[in-house]
C-alpha positions, 0 to 999 in steps of 0.5 A: 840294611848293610850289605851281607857279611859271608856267613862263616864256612862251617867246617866240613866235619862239623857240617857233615854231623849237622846234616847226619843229625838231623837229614838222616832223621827226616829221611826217616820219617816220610810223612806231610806236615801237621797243617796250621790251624791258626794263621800265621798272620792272625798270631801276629795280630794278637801280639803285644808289648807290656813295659814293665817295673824293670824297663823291659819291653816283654813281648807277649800274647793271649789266647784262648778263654779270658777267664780262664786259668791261666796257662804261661807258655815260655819258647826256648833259646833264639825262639819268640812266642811263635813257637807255639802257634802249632800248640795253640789249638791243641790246649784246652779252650778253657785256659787262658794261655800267655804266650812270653817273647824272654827278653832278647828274643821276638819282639821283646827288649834286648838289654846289653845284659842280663840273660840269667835264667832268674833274669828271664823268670823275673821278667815273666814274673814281672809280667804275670803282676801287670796281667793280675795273675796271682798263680799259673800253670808255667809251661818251659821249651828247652831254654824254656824249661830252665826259665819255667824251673826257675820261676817255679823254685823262686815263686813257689806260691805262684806256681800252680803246675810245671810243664818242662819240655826238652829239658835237662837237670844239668850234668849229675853223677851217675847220668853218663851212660857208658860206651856208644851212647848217643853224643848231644849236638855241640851247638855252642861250637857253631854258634861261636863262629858265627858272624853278623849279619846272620844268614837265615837261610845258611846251612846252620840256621836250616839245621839248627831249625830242623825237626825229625818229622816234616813242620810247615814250611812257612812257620819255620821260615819266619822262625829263621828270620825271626831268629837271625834278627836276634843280634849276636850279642844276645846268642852269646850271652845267652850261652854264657849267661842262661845256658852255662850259669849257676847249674841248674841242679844247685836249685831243682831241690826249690821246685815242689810244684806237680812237674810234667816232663816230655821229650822226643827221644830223636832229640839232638840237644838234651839226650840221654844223659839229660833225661836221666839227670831231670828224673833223678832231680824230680823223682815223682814228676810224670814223664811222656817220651815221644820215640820218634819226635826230636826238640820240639814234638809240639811242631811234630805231633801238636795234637799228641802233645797237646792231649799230653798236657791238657791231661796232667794240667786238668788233674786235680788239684 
């Protein structure tokens, strides 16, 4: 490896609204972490590699039962399919759960380009057809999300229900809440100054892996190494590409299937303004709001969350 670059020196003011963001709110909410019920290293033992048509490697693996409906589990943004490992044991045992490294991330390709929300849908799209899956349930985190409401508007008929968790339906009239509203996160900044090799136990990547309420340890350790191997290449494009391409309102009018929305309301990245814009999109989604959780309640509250799912996914049809 080469020797270790100084990880830029986050401004002072940027770094106090880091740490006010997120310490204050753990601070908050005492309380010991959710334990594991799946080992760490047993997830790792599960994971695969599939080629695909295109000549991506996609990372991914399977869980649960075999025969199952299927359910497709899409992490966000620097994440890998680890990020669901907390979940896991909370979804029904009766679904066949396909956990999705996007491209970039985790131990899956990472192409010069192109990191296109269509881009990573087709890719998932892709994977499905190697797995003979004719038609899933498509569960989106964040990043996720954009990808899992661009799968469901391109391949509607193999689509059976949507799950979009911490997401947003893009800027939209009427959805900037007016005074002292709650600011999101300005994570694009930060991420602009960084430098490689990325510091995984820096200040940013300890608050960018932050949650409101205590997560293992050990998880979110490997999170951040994980994380900081991701070269930084693949951060900015993801920003450039997936994060700030066409606008996700132009084709949340493609997206028919039944719709599940859930959003801690300590969330730091997608806040008021998000939530509202995604209803306005989905007006007959159902929604879940988690008072006291932030980006990821499926780390926080895997058990409350989980029922939340398995609830609207086992509604008929």
């Amino acid at each position: 490896m080469t020797p270790r670059l100084t990880q830029p020196r986050t401004p002072r003011r940027l770094a106090g609204l880091l740490l006010a963001a997120f310490a204050a709110a753990a601070s908050a909410t005492p309380g010991a972490a959710p334990p594991l019920k799946i080992g760490l290293d047993e997830f790792e033992q599960a994971r695969k590699v599939a080629s695909l048509p295109n000549g991506m490697s996609l990372g991914y693996a399977e869980w649960g039962n075999p025969a199952g409906r299927p359910v497709v589990l899409i992490h966000g943004f620097t994440d890998n399919a680890r990020d669901w490992l907390p979940l896991l044991p909370e979804l029904d045992p009766g679904f066949r759960v396909i956990l999705v490294d996007i491209r970039g991330h985790g131990r899956s390709s990472r192409p010069e380009c192109c990191y296109g929300r269509l881009d990573f849908a087709y890719d998932v799209k892709l994977l499905l057809d190697q797995l003979h899956v004719e038609r899933a349930d498509i569960v989106g985190h964040s990043l996720g999300s954009f990808i899992a409401q661009t799968f469901a508007e391109f391949w509607p008929e193999r689509t059976r229900r949507v799950v979009l968790v911490s997401s947003s339906g893009g800027p939209r009239a009427g959805c900037t809440p007016p005074g002292k509203a709650a600011k999101a996160f300005d994570f694009r900044s930060a991420i602009a100054k960084l430098q490689e090799p990325l510091d995984p136990d820096s200040p940013f990547m300890i608050e960018w892996w932050s949650s409101p309420t205590p997560v293992n340890e050990e998880f979110i350790r490997r999170q951040r190494q994980d994380s900081a191997a991701i070269p930084l290449r693949v951060w900015l494009a993801v920003l450039d590409q997936g994060l700030a391409g066409p606008a996700l309102a132009d084709t949340l009018p493609r997206l028919k299937a039944p719709a599940l929305l859930i959003w801690g309301l300590r969330d730091p990245i997608f806040v008021a303004k998000d939530r509202c814009s995604l209803r306005a999109a989905l007006p007959h989604a159902t929604v879940k709001l988690f008072p006291t959780l932030g980006h990821n309640p499926f780390w926080e509250q895997p058990e409350a969350v989980g029922a939340t799912i398995n609830g609207f996914l086992n509604e008929s049809p």
